[in-house]
Backbone as JSON, one array per atom type, in Angstrom:
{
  "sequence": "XXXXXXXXXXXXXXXXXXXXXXXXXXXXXXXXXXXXXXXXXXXXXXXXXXXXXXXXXXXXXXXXXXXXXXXXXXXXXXXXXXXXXXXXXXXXXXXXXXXXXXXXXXXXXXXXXXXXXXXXXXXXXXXXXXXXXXXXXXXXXXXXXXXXXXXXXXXXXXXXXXXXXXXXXXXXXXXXXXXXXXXXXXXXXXXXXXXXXXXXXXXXXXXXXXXXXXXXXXXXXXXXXXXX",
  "N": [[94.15, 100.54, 82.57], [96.34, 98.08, 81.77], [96.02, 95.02, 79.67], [97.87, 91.88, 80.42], [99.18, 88.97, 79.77], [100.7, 88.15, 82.62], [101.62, 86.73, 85.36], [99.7, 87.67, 88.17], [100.18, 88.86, 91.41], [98.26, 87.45, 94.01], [97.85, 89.5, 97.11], [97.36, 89.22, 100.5], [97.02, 91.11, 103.27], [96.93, 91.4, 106.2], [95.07, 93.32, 108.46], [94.27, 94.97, 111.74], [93.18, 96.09, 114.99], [95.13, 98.4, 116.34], [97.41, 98.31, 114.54], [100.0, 99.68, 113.13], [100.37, 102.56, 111.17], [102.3, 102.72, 109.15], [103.53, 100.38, 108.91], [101.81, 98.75, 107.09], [100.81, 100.33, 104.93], [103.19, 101.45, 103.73], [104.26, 98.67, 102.58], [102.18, 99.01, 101.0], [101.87, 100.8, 98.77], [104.28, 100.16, 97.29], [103.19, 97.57, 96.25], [101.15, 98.35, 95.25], [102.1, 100.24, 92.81], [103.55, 99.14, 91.46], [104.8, 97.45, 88.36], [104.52, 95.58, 85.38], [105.36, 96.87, 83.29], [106.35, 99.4, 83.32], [104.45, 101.63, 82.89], [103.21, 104.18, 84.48], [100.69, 105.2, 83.74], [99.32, 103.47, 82.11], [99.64, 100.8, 83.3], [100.59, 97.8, 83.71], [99.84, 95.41, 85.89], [101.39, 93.81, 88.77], [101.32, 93.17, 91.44], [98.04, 91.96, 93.29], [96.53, 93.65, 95.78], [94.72, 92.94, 98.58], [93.09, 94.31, 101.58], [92.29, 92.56, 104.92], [90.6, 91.9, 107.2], [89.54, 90.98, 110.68], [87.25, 92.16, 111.43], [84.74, 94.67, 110.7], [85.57, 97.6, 110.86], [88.68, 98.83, 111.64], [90.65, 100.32, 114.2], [93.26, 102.18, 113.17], [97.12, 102.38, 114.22], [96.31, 104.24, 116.44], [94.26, 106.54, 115.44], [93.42, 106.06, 113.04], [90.73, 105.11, 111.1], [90.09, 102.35, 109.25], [88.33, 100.3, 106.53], [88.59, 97.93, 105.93], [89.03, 95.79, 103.22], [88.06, 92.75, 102.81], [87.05, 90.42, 105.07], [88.58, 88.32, 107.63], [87.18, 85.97, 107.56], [86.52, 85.6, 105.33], [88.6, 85.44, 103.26], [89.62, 82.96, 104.74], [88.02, 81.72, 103.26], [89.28, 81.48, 100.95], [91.76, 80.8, 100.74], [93.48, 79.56, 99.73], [94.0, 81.18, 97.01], [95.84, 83.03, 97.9], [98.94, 84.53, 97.35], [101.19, 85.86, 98.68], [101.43, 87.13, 101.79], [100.61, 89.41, 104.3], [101.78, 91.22, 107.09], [101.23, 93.02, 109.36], [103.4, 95.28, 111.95], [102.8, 96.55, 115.69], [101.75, 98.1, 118.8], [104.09, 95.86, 121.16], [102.87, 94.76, 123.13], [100.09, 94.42, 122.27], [100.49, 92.87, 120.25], [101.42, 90.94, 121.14], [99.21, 89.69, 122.7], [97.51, 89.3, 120.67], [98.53, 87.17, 119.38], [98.6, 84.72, 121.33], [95.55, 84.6, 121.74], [94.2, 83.63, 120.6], [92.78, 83.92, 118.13], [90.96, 85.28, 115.0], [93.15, 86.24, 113.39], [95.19, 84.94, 114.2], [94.89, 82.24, 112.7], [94.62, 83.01, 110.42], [97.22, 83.46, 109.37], [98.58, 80.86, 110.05], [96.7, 79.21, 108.24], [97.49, 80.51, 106.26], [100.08, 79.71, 106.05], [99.99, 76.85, 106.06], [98.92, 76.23, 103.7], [98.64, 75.17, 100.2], [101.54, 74.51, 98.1], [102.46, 74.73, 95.54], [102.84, 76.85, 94.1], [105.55, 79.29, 94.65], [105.21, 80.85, 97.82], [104.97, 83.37, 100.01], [105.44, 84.54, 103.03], [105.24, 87.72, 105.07], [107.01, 89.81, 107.05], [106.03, 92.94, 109.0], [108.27, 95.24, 111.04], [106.8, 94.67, 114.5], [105.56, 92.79, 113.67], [106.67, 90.33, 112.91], [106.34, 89.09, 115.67], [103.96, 87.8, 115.66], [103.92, 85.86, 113.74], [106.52, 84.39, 114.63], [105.29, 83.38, 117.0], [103.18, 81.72, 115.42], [105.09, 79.86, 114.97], [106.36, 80.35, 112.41], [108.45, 81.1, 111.6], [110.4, 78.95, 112.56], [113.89, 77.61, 112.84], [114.1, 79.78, 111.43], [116.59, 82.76, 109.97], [115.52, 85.58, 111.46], [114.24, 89.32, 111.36], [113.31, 91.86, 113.58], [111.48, 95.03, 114.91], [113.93, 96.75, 116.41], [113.62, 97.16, 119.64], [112.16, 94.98, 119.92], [113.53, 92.88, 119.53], [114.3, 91.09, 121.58], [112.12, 89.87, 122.89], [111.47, 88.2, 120.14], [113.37, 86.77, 120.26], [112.93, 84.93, 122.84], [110.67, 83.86, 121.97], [111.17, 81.89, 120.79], [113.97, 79.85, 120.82], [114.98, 78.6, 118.26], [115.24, 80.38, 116.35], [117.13, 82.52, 114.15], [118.08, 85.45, 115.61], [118.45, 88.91, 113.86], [119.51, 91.5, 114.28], [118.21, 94.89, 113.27], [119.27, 96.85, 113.26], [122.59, 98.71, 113.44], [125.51, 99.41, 115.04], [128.07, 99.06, 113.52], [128.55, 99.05, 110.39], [126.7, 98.5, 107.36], [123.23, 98.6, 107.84], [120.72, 96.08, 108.54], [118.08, 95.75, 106.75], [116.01, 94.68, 106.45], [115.63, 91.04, 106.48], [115.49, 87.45, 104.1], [114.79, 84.76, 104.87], [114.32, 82.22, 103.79], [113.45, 79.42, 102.82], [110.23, 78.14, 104.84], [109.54, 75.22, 107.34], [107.32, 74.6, 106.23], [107.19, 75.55, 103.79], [106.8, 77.62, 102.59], [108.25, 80.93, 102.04], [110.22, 83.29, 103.6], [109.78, 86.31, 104.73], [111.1, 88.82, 106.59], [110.6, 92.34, 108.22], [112.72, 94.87, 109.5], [112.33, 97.67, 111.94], [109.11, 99.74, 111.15], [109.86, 101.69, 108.72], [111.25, 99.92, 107.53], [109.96, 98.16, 105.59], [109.39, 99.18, 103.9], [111.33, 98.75, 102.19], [112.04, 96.21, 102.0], [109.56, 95.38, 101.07], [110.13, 96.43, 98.03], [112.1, 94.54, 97.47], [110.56, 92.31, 97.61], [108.85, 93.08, 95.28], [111.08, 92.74, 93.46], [111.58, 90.32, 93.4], [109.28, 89.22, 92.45], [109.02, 90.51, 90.25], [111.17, 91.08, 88.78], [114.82, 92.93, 88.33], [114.39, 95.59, 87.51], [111.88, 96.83, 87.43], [111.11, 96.78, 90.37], [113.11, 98.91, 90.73], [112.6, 101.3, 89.11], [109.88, 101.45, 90.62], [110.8, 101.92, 93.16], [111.54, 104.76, 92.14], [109.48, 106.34, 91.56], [108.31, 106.41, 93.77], [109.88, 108.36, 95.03], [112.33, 107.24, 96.73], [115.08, 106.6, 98.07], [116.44, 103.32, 97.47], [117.52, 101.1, 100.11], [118.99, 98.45, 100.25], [119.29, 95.05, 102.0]],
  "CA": [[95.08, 99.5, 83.0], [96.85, 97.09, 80.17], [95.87, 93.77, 79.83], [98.69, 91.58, 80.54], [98.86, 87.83, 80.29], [102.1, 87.7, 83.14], [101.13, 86.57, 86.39], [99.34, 88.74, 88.92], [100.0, 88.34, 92.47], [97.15, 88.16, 94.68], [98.52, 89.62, 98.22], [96.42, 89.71, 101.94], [97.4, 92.42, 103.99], [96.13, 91.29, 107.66], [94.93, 94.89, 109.39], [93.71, 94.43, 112.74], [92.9, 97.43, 115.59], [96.38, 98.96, 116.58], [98.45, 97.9, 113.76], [100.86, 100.77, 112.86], [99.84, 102.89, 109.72], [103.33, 102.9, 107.96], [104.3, 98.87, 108.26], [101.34, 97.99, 105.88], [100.78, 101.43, 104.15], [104.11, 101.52, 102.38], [104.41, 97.7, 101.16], [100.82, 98.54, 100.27], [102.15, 102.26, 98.44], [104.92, 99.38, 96.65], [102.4, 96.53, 95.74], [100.02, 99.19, 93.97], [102.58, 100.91, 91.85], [104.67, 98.15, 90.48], [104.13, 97.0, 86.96], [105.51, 94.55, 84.28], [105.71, 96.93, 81.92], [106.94, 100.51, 83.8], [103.99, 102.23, 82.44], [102.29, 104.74, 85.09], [99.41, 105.72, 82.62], [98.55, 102.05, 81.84], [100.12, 99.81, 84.16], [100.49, 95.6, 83.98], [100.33, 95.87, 87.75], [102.14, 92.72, 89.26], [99.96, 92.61, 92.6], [96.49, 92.46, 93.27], [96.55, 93.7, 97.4], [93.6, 93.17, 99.48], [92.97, 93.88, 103.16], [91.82, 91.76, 105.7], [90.6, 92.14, 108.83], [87.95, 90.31, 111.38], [85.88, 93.27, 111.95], [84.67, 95.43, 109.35], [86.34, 98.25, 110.66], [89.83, 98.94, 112.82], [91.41, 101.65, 114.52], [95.25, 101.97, 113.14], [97.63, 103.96, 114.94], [95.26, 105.12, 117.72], [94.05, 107.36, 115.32], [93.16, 106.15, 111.5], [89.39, 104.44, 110.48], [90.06, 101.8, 108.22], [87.34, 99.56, 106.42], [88.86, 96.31, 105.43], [87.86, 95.06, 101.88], [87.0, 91.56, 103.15], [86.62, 89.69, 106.68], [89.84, 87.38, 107.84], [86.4, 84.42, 107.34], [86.43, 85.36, 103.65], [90.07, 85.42, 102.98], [89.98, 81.78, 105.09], [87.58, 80.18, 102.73], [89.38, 81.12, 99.93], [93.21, 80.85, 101.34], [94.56, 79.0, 98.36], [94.12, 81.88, 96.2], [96.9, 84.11, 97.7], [100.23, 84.39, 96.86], [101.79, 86.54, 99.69], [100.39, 87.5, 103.23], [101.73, 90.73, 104.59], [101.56, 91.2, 108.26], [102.32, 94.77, 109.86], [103.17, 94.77, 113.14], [102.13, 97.63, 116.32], [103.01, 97.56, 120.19], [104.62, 94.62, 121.35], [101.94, 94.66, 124.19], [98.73, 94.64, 121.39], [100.98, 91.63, 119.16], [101.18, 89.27, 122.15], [97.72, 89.85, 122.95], [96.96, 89.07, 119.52], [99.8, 85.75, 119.79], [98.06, 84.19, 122.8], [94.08, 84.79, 121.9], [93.74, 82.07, 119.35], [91.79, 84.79, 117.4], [91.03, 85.01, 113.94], [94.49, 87.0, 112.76], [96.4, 83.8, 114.28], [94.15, 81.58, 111.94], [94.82, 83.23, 109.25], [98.47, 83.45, 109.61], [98.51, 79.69, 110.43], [96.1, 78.6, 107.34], [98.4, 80.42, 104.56], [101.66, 78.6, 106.3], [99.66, 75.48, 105.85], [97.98, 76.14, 102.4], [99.72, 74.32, 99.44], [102.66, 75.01, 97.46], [102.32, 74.68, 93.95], [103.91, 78.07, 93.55], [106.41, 80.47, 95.59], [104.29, 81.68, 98.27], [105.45, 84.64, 100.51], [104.95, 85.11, 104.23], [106.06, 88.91, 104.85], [106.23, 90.69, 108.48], [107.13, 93.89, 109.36], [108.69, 95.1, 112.55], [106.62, 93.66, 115.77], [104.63, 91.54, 113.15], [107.61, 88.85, 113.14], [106.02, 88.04, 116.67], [102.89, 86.74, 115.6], [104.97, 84.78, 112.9], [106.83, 83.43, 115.84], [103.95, 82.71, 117.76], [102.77, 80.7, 114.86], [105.49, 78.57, 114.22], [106.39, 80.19, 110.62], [110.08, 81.22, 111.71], [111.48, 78.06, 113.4], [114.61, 77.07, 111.97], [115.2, 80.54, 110.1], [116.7, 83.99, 110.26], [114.14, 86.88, 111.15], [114.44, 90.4, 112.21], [111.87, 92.94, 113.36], [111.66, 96.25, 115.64], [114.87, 96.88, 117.78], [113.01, 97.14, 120.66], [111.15, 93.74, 120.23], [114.73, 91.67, 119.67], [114.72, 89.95, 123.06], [111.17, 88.94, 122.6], [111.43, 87.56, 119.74], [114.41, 85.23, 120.59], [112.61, 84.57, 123.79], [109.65, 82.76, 121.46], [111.28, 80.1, 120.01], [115.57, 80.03, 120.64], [115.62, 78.51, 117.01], [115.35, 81.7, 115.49], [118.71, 83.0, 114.39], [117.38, 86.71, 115.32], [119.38, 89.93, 113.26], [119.25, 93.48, 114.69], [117.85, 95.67, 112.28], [119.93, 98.27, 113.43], [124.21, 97.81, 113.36], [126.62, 100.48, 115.43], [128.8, 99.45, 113.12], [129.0, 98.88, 108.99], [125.33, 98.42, 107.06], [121.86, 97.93, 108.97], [119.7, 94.92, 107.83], [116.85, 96.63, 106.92], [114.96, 93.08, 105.62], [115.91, 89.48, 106.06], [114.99, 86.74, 103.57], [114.71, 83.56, 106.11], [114.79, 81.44, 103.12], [112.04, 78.78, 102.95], [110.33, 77.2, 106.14], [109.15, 73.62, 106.91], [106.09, 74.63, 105.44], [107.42, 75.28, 102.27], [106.63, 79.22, 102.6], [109.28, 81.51, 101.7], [109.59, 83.89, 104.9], [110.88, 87.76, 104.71], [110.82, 89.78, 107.94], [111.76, 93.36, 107.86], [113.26, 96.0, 110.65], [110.58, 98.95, 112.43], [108.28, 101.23, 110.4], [110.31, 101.93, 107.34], [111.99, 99.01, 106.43], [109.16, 97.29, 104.94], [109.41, 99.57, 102.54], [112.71, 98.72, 101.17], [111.61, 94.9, 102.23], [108.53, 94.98, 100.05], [110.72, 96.46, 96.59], [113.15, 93.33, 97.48], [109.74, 91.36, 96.84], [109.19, 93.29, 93.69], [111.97, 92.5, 92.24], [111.5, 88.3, 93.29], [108.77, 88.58, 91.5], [109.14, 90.91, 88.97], [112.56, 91.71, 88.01], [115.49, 94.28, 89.02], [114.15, 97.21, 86.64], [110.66, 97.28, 87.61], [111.54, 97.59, 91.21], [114.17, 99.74, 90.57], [111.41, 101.95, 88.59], [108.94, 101.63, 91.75], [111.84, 103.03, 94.05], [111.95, 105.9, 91.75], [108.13, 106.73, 91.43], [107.86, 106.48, 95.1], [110.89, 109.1, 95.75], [112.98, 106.91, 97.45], [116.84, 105.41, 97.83], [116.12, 101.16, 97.99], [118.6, 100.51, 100.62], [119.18, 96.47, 99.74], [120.16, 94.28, 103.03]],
  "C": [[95.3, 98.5, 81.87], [96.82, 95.81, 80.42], [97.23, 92.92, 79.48], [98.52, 89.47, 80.58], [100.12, 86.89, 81.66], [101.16, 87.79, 84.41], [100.85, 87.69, 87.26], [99.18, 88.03, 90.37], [98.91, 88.66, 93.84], [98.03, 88.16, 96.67], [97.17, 89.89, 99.53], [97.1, 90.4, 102.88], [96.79, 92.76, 105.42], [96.12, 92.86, 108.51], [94.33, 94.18, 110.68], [93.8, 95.73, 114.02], [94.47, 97.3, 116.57], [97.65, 98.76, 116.15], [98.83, 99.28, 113.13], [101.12, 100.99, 111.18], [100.76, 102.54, 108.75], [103.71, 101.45, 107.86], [102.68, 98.53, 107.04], [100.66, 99.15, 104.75], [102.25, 101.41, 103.07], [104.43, 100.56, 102.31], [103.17, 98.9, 100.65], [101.22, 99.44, 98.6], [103.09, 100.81, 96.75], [103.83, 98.71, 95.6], [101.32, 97.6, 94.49], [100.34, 99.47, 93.05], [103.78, 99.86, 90.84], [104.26, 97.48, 89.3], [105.11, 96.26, 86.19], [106.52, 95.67, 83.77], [106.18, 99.06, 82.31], [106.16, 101.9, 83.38], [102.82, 102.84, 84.02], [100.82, 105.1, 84.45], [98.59, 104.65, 82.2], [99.51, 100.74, 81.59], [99.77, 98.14, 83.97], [100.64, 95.77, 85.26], [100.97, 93.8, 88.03], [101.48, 92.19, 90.62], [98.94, 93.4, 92.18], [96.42, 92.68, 95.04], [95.27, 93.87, 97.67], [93.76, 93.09, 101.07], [91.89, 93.51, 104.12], [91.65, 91.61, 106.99], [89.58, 90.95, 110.07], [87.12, 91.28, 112.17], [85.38, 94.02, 110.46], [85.14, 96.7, 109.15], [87.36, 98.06, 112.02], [89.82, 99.97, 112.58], [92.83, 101.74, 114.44], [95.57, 102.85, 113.91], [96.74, 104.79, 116.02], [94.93, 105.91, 117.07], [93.24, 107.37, 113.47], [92.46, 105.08, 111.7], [89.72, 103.75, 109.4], [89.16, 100.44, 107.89], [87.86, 98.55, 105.64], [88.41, 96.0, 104.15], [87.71, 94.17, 102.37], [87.99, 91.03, 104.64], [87.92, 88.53, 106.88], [88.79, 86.28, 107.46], [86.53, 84.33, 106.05], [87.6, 85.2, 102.95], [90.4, 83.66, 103.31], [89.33, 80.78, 103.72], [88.33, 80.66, 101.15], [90.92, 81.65, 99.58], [94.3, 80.21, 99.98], [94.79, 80.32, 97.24], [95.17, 82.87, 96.34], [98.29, 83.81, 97.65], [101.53, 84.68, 98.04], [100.95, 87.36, 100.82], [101.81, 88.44, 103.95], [100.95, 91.0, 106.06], [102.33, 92.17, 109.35], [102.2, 94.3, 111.41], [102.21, 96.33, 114.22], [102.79, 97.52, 117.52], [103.42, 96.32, 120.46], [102.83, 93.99, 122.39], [100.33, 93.69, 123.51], [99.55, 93.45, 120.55], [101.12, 90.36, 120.25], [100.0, 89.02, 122.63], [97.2, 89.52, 121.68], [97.37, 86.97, 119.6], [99.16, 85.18, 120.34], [96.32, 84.41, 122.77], [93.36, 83.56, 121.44], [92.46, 82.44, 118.87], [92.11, 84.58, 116.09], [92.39, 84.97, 112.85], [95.75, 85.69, 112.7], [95.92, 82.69, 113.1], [94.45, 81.79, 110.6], [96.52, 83.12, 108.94], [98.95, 81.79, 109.22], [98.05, 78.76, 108.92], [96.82, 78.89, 106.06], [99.63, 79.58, 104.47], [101.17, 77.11, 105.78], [99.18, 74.7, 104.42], [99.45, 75.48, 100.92], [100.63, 75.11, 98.31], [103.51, 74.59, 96.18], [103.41, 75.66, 93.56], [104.26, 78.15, 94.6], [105.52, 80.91, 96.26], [104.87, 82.33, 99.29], [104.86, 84.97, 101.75], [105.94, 86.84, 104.68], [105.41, 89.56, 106.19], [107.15, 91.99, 108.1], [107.09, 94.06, 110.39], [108.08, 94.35, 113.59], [105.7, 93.02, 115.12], [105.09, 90.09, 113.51], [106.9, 87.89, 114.56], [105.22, 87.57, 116.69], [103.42, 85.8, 114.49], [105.28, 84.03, 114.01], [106.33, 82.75, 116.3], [103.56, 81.57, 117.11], [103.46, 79.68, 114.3], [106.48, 78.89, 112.84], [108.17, 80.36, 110.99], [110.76, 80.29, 112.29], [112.29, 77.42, 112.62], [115.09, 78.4, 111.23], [116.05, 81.72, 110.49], [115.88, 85.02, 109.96], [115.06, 88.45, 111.73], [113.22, 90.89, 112.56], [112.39, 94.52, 114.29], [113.08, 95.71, 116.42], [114.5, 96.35, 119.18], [112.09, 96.06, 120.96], [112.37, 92.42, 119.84], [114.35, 90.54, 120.65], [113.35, 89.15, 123.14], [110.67, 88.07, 121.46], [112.26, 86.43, 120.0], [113.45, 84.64, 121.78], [111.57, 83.67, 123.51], [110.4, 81.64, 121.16], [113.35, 80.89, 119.45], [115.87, 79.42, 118.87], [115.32, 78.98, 116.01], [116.45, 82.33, 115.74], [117.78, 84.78, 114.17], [118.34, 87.52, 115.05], [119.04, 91.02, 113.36], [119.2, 93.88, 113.56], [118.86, 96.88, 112.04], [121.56, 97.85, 113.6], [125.05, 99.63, 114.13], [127.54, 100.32, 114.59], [128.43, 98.77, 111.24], [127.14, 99.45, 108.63], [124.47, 97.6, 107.96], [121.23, 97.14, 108.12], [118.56, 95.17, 107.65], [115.81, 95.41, 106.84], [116.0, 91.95, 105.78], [115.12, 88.24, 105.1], [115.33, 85.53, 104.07], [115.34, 82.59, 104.88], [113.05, 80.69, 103.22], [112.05, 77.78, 104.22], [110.08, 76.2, 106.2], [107.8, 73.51, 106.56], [105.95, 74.81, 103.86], [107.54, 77.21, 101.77], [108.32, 79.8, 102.65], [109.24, 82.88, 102.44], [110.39, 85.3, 104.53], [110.35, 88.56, 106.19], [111.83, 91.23, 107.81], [111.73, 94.12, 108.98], [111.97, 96.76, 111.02], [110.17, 99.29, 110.89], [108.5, 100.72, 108.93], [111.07, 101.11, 107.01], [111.39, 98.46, 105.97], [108.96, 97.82, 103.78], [110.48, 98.97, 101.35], [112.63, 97.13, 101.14], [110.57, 94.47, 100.95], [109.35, 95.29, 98.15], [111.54, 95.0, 96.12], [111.49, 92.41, 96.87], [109.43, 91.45, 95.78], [109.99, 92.81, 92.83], [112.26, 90.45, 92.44], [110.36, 88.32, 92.34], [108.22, 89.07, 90.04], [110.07, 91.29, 87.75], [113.55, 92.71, 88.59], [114.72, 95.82, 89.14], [112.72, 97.35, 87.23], [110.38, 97.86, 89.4], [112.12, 98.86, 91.59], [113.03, 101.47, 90.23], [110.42, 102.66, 89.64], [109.56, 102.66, 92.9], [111.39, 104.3, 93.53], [110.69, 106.77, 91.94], [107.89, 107.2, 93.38], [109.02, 107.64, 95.85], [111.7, 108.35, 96.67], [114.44, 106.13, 97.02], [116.55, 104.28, 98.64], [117.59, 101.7, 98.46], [118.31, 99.16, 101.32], [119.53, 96.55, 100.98], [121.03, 93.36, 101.86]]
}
C-alpha cells in the first residue's frame, strides 16, 4: 500500500442483527477499492472503513455471521475521529424496532450528528436505513429517499422531509439523494433499496476524491455509475 500524505477518510459502518448484506457490503466493496492515485497493486486508499456493532457478533440477512471490528461503545468514545457514518438499512419492521429502543445504534447515529464540524462530515443511509436517520432527527428540513416500499413511512416520521421515490414510471430513477447539509452541520446522502448505495457511495468517492478516481472504482467493480 503507498504512502500518501492526502487525507484518509475514516468511515463507521453501523451493522446490527438483520441489516441487509448488500446496503453495507457494496459501499463497503466502494470504500475499499478507491484510491488517490488509481493504482490496484499499491493503492493511496481514500477510506479507512470500520464496522460497528453493539454485540460482537450479528446475524445479516437471516443468514450471514458477521464479527464487527469494534463495539458501537468504542466507536462512541472516540466519535470525533470519523468522517462518514454509513447506515444500511433491513425490514422496516427490525428499523423501527431499532428507532423506538433507545439502543446503542440510535446513540451512535445521534452522537456523530452532534460531533463537531471542523471538516465535511457525511451521514450516509441506505434504503430502510433513512428511517433510523428520521427517527433521529438527521433529515428534518431536507430531501431523503430510501426503499420504495418504506416511502409512506418515512414521510409519516417527520412531514418536513421532502421524501423522493427512488423509483420513477416515468424519465430517470433517483437512485441517491444529496439532502444537502442539516442543522447539525452534517452533510446527509440517502440512497434508494439494495443497490443504490452502490452508485450512492461512488457519488461519495468522487466528493471526496475526484471524478476520475470514482470513475476508475466504477470500472474495477464492473459496473455502469448511474448518477441521480
Amino acid at each position: 500500500m503507498a504512502v500518501s500524505d492526502k487525507k484518509v477518510y475514516n468511515v463507521a459502518v453501523l451493522l446490527f442483527s438483520g441489516a441487509d448484506i448488500l446496503d453495507y457490503s457494496l459501499p463497503l466493496e466502494v470504500f475499499a477499492n478507491t484510491s488517490y492515485n488509481n493504482d490496484i497493486e499499491n493503492p493511496e486508499p481514500v477510506f479507512k472503513p470500520v464496522t460497528v456493532a453493539s454485540t460482537p457478533t450479528i446475524i445479516s440477512g437471516r443468514c450471514l455471521t458477521i464479527q464487527p471490528e469494534i463495539t458501537i461503545a468504542a466507536a462512541l468514545a472516540k466519535i470525533e475521529d470519523f468522517d462518514i457514518l454509513v447506515v444500511p438499512g433491513g425490514n422496516p419492521s427490525r428499523l423501527l424496532e431499532l428507532s423506538t429502543s433507545g439502543g446503542e445504534e440510535m446513540k451512535l447515529i445521534d452522537a456523530f450528528n452532534q460531533s463537531s464540524t471542523t471538516s465535511e462530515k457525511i451521514i450516509f443511509s441506505i434504503c430502510t436505513g433513512a428511517l433510523l436517520l428520521g427517527a433521529a432527527g438527521v433529515l428534518t428540513g431536507l430531501k431523503a429517499t430510501t426503499h420504495h416500499m418504506a416511502l409512506d413511512i418515512l414521510r409519516g416520521q417527520d412531514k418536513s422531509i421532502e421524501v423522493i421515490s427512488s423509483v420513477s414510471s416515468q424519465g430517470k430513477p433517483t437512485r441517491y439523494v444529496d439532502g444537502g447539509v442539516n442543522k447539525q452541520g452534517k452533510r446527509v446522502v440517502t440512497a434508494g433499496g439494495v443497490t443504490c448505495g452502490l452508485d450512492a457511495a461512488l457519488y461519495i468517492a468522487e466528493l471526496k476524491a475526484g471524478r476520475e478516481p470514482a470513475e476508475v472504482t466504477a470500472k474495477i467493480l464492473e459496473h455502469n455509475w448511474q448518477k441521480s
